[in-house]
BAFI-3210 file (N, C-alpha, C; in Angstrom, 3 decimals, decimal comma, padded with zeros to 6 digits):
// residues 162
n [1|2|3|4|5|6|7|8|9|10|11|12|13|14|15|16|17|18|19|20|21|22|23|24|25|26|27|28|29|30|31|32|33|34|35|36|37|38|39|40|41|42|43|44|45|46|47|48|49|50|51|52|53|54|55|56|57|58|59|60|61|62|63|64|65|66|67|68|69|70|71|72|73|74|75|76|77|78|79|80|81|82|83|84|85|86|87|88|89|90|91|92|93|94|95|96|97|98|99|100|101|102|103|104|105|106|107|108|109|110|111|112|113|114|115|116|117|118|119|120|121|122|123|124|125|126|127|128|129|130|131|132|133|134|135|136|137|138|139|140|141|142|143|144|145|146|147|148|149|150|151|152|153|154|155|156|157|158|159|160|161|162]
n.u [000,849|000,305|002,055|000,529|-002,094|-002,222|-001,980|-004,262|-006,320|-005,567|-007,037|-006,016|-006,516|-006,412|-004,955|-005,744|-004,551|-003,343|-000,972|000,239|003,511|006,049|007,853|007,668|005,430|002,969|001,585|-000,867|-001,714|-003,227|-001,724|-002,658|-002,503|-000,366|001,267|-000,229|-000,469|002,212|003,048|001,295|002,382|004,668|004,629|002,793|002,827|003,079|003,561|005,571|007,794|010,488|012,606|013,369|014,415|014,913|013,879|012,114|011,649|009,371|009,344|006,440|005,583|003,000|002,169|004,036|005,191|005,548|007,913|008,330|010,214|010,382|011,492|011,487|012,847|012,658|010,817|011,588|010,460|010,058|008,023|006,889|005,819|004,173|002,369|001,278|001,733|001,104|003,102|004,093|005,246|004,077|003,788|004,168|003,972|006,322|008,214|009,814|010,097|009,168|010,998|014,148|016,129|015,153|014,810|017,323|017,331|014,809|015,388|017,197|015,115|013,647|015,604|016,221|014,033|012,242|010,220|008,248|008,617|006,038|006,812|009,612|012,687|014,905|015,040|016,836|018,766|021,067|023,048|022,989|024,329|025,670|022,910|021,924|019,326|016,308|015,316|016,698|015,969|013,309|011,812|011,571|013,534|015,847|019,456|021,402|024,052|026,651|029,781|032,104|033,820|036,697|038,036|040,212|042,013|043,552|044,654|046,720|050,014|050,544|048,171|048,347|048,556|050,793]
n.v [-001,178|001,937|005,085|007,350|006,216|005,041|006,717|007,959|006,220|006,107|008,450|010,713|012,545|016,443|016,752|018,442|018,559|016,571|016,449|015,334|015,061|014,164|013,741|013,326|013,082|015,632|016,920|018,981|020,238|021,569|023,524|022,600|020,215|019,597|017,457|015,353|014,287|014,256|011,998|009,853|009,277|008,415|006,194|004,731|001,222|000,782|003,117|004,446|006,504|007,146|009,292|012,678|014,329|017,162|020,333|023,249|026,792|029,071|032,313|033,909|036,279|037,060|035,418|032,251|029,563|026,444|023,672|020,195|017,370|014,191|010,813|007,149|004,554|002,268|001,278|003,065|005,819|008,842|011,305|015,023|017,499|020,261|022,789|026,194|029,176|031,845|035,346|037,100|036,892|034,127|031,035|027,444|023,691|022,213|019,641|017,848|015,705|013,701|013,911|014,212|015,234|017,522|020,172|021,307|021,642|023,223|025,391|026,886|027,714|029,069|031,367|032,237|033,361|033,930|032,377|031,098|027,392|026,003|024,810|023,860|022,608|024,401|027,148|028,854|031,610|030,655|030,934|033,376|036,617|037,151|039,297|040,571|042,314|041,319|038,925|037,397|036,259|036,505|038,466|041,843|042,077|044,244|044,509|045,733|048,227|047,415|046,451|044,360|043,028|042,193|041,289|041,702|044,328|045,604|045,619|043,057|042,908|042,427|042,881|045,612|049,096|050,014]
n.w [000,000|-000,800|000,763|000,939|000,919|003,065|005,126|004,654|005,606|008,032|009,168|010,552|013,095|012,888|010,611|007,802|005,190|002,226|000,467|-002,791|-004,020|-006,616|-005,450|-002,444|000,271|001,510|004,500|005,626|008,865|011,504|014,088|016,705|017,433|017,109|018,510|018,543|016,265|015,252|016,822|015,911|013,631|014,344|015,802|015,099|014,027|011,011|009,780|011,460|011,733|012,502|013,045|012,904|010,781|009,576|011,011|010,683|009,519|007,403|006,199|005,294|005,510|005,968|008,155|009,394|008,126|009,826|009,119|008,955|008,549|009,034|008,661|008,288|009,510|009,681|007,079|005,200|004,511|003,522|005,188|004,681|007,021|007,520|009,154|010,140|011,580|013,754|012,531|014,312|017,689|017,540|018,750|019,070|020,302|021,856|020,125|021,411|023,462|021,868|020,135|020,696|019,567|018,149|020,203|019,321|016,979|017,102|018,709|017,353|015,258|016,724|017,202|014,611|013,581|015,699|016,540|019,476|020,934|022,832|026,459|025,651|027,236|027,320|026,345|023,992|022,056|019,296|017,711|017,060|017,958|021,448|022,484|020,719|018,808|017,486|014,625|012,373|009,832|009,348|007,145|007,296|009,269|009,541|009,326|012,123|012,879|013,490|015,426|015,299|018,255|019,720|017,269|014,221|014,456|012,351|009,532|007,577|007,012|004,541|003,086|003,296|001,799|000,172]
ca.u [000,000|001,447|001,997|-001,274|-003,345|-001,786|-002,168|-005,650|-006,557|-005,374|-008,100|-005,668|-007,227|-005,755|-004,611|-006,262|-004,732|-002,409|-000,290|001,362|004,520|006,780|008,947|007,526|004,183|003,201|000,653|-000,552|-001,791|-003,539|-000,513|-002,792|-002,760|000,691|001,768|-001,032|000,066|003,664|003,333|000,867|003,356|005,997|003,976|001,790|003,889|002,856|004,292|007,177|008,298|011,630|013,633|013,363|015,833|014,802|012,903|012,535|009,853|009,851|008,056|005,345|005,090|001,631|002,581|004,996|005,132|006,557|007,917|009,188|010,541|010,552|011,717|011,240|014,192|011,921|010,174|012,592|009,995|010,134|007,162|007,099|005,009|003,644|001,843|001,404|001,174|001,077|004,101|004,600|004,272|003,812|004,276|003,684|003,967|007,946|008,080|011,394|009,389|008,863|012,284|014,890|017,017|014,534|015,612|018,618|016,321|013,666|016,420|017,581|014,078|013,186|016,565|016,762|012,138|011,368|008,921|008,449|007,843|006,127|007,338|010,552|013,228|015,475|014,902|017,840|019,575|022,326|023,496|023,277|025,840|024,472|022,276|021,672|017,999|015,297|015,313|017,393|015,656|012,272|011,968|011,447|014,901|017,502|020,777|021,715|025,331|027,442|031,644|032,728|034,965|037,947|038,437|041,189|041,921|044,116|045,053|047,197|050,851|050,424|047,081|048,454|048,944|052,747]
ca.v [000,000|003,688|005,510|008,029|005,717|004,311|008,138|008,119|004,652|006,335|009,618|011,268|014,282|017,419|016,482|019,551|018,161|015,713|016,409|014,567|015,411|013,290|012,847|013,786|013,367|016,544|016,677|020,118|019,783|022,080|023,616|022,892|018,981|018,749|016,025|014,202|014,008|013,395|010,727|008,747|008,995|007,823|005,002|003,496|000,273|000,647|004,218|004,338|007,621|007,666|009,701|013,895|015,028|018,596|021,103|025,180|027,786|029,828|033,836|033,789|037,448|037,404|034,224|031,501|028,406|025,357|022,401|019,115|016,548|012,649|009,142|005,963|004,187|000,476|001,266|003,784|006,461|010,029|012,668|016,480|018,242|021,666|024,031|028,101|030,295|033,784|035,554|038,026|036,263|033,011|030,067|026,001|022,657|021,363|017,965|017,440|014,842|012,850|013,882|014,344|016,385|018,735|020,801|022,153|022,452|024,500|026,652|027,519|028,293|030,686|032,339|032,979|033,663|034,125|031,177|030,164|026,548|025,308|023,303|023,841|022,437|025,377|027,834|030,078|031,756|029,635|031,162|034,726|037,011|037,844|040,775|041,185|042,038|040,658|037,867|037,494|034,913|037,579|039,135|042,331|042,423|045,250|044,227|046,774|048,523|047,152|046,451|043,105|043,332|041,403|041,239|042,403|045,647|046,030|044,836|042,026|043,580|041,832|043,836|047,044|049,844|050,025]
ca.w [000,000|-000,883|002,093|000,802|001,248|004,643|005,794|004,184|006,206|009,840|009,428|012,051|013,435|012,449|009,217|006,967|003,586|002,113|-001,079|-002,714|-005,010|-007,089|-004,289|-001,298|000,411|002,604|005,145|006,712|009,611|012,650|015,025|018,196|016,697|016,134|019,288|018,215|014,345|015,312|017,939|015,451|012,582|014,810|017,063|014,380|013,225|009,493|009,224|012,400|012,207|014,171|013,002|012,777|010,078|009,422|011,471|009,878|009,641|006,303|007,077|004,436|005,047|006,998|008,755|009,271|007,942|010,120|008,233|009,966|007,991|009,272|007,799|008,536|009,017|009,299|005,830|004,348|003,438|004,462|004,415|004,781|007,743|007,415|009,514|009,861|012,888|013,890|012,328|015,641|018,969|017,362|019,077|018,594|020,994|021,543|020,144|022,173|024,395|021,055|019,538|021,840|019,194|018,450|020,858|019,200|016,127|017,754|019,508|015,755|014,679|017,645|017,296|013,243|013,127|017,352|016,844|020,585|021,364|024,577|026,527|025,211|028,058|027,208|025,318|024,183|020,951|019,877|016,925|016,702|018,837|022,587|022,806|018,880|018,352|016,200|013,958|011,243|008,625|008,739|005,838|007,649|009,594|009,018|010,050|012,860|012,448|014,839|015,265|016,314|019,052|019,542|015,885|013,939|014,570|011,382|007,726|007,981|006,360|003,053|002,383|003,254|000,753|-000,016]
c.u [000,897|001,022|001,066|-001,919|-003,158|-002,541|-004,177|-006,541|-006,728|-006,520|-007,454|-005,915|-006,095|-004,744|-005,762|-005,834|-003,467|-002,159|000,557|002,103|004,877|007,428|008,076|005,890|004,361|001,824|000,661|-001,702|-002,225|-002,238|-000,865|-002,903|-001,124|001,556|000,788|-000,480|001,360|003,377|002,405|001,599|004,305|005,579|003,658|003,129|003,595|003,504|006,262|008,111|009,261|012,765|013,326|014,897|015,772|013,722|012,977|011,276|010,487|008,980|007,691|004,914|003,898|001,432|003,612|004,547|006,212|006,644|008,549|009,397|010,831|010,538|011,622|011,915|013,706|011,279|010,335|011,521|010,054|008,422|007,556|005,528|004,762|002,257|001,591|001,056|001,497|002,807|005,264|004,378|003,734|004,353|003,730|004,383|005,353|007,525|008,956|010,991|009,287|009,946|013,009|015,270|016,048|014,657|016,548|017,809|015,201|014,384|016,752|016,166|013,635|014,306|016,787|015,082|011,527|010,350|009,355|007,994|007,899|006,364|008,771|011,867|014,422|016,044|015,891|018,169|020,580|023,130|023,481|023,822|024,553|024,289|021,834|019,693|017,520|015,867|015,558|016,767|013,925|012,560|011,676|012,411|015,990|018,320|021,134|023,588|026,105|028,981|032,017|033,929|035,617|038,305|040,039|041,127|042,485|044,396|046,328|048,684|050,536|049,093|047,399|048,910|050,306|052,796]
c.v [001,245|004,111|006,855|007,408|005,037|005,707|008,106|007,452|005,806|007,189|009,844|013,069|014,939|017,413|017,373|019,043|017,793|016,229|015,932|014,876|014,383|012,902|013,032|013,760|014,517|016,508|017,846|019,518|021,026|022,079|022,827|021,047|018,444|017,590|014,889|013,435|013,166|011,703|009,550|008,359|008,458|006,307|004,294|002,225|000,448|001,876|004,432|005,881|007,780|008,345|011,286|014,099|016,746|019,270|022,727|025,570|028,754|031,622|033,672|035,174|037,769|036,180|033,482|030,087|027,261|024,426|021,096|017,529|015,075|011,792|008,588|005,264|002,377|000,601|002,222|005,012|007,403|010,857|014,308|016,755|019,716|022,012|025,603|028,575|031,705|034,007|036,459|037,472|035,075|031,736|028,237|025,116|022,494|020,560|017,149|016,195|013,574|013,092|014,367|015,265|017,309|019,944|021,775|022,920|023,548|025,745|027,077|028,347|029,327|031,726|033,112|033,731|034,312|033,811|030,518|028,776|026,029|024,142|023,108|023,501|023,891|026,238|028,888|030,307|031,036|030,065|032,740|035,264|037,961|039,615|041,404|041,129|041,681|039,149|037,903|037,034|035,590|038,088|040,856|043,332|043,296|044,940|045,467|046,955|048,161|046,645|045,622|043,581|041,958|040,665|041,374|043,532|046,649|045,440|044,266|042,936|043,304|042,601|045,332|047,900|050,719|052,337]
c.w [000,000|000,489|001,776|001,349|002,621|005,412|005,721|005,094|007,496|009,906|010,846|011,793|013,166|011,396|008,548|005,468|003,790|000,505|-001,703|-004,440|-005,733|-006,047|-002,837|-001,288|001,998|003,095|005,664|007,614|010,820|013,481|016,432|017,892|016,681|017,243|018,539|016,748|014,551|016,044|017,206|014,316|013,472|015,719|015,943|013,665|011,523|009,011|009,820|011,546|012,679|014,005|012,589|011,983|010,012|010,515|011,339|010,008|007,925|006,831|005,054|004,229|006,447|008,126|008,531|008,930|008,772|010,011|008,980|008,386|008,333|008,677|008,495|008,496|008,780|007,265|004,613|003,652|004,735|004,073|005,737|005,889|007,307|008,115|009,641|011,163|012,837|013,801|013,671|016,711|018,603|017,843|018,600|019,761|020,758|021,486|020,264|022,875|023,125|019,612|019,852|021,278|018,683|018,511|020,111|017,380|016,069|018,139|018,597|015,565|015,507|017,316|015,974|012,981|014,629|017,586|018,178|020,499|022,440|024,811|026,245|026,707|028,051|026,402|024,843|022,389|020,938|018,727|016,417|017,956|019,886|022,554|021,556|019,093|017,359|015,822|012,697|009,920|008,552|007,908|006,238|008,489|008,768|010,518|010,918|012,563|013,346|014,691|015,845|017,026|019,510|018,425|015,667|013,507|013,388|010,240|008,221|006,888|004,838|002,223|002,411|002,123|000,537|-000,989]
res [x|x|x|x|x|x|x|x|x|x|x|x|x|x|x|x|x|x|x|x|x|x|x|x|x|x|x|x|x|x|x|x|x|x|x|x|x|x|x|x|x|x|x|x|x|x|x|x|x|x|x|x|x|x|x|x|x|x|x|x|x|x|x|x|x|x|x|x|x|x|x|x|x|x|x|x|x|x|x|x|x|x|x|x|x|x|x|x|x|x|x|x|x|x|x|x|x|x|x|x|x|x|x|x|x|x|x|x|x|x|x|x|x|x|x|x|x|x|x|x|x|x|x|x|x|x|x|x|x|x|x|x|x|x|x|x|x|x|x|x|x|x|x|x|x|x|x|x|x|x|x|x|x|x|x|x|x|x|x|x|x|x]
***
């Protein structure tokens, strides 16, 4: 059986629509839904779920889109998640509890978009430099002017102008 019609079979709540690509089947899916979604893609023996490779948000502009990506390492097939939440003050469920690494994925996505998720065991920037405001990966963000310190303070001799 294609894994459509496996998906089709389960009728798991908060599933809104299934699409399916050449490569890739995507499922969106209700945010306030999304333990439920995961934990039956990853429990049910016919799908088995266990493995989180990707987790991102794209800004859509008037919202965010957040995409999760899981394979199947028993039945070798992957599909694509997608949801949308509020682009300002938007948050969604951690699904650290039902993918340990997660975590370091979520902590990316709050820090480059400032998508909170609850629940989150600890929530921090991990990649942009302390005390920088905003969110970089908005489409909305201007880079602020600022002067790394403890740089180099000068042109290395070989660049200098003889």
């Amino acid at each position: 059986m294609a894994l459509k019609e496996i998906i089709e079979k389960k009728e798991i709540e908060g599933v809104v629509e299934i699409e399916e690509t050449p490569h890739l089947l995507i499922l969106w899916f209700e945010p306030d839904k999304i333990m439920d979604v995961i934990g039956i893609l990853r429990d049910d023996s016919e799908l088995s779920f266990d493995w989180l490779s990707f987790l991102t948000a794209i800004d859509m502009k008037s919202h965010l889109d957040v995409i999760y990506l899981l394979y199947s390492t028993k039945h070798k097939h992957r599909i694509c998640l997608k949801t949308s939440v509020k682009r300002r003050h938007g948050s969604i469920k951690s699904i650290h509890e039902l993918f340990a690494g997660a975590a370091w994925h979520e902590n990316e996505v709050y820090d480059m978009f400032g998508l909170r998720f609850e629940g989150h065991p600890y929530p921090r920037r991990i990649l942009t430099a302390p005390g920088m405001e905003g969110y970089p990966l908005l489409k909305d963000f201007h880079s602020p002017d600022f002067i790394v310190s403890g740089g180099v303070s000068r042109k290395p001799e070989k660049f200098r102008e003889k």
